[in-house]
C-alpha positions in Angstrom: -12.3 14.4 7.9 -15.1 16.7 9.5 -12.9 19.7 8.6 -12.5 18.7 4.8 -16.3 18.5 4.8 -16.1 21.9 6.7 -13.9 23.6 4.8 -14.7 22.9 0.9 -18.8 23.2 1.7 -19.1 26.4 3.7 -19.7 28.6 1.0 -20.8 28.5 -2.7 -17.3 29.6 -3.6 -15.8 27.0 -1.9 -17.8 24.2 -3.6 -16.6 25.4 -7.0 -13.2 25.4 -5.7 -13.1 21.9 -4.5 -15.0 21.2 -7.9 -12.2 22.6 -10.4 -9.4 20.9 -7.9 -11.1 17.7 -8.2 -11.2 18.2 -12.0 -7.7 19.5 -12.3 -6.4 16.4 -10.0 -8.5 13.8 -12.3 -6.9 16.0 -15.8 -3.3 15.3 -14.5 -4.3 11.7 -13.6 -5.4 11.1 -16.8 -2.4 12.6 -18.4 -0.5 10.3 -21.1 2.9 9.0 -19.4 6.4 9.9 -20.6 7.3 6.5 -20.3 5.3 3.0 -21.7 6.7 1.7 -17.8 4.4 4.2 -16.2 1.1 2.9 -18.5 -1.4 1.2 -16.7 -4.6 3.0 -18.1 -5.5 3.6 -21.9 -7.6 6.3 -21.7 -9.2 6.9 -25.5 -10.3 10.6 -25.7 -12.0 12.4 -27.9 -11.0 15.3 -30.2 -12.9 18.2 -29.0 -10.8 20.6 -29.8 -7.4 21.5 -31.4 -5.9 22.9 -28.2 -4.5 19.8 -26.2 -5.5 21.2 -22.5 -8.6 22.2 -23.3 -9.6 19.0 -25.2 -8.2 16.8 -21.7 -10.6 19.1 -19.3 -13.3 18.5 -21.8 -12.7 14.8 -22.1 -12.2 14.2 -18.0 -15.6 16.3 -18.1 -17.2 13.6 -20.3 -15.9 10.7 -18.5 -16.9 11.9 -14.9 -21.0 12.4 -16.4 -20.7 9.8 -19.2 -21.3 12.1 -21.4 -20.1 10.4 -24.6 -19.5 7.0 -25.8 -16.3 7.9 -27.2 -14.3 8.2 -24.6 -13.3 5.4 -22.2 -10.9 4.1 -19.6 -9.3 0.6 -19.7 -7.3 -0.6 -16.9 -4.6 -2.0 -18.3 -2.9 -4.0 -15.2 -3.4 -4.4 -10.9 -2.2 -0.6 -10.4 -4.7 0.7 -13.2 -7.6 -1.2 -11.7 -7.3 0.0 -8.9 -6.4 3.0 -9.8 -9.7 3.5 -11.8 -11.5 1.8 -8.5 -10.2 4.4 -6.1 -11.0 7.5 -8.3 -14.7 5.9 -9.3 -15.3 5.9 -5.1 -13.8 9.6 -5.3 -16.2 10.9 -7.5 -19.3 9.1 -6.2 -18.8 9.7 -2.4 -17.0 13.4 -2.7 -17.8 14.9 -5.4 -21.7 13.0 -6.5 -22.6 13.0 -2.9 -21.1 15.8 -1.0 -20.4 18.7 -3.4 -23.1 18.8 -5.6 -25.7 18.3 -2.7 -24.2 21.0 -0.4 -24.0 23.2 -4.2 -27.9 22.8 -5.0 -28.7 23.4 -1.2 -26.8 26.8 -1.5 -28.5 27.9 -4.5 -32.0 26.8 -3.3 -32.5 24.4 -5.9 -34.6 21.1 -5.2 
């Protein structure tokens, strides 16, 4: 684990990179299913935007800061809660407490 920390907080660039992949892997999460036998979130967006994969960056965006009211994620069964439990302790621990620290520490701000 020392060379995850190691590897996505040596540089500026990197933080931004872990950033966007973190995004991009809660985007495809969050992703309607092709089939009602894989549902076990509702996730109610917002409509942004006309263009569909813009509009899902923008809504993952405004459920990781809260942003708006609007949008929200229901578990809908055991896989979905936990689902929603394991990617709540993602975003605190790696991406609240790790890669925005190490960002504002590269960029001097305090």
């Amino acid at each position: 684990m020392h060379w995850f920390y190691i590897l996505t907080t040596q540089s500026k660039i990197s933080i931004l990179i872990s950033l966007f992949f973190c995004i991009a892997i809660f985007t495809i999460v969050l992703l309607p299913a092709t089939d009602k036998s894989f549902v076990f979130i509702e996730y109610k967006c917002a409509n942004y935007t006309k263009y569909f994969a813009l509009n899902r960056i923008m809504n993952t965006f405004a459920v990781m800061i809260g942003l708006d009211d609007e949008v929200k994620i229901r578990p809908l069964n055991i896989a979905g809660f936990f689902t929603c439990f394991l990617g709540k302790i993602f975003f605190l621990l790696i991406i609240g407490n790790i890669l925005l620290k190490q960002l504002l520490s590269k960029i001097n701000v305090d």
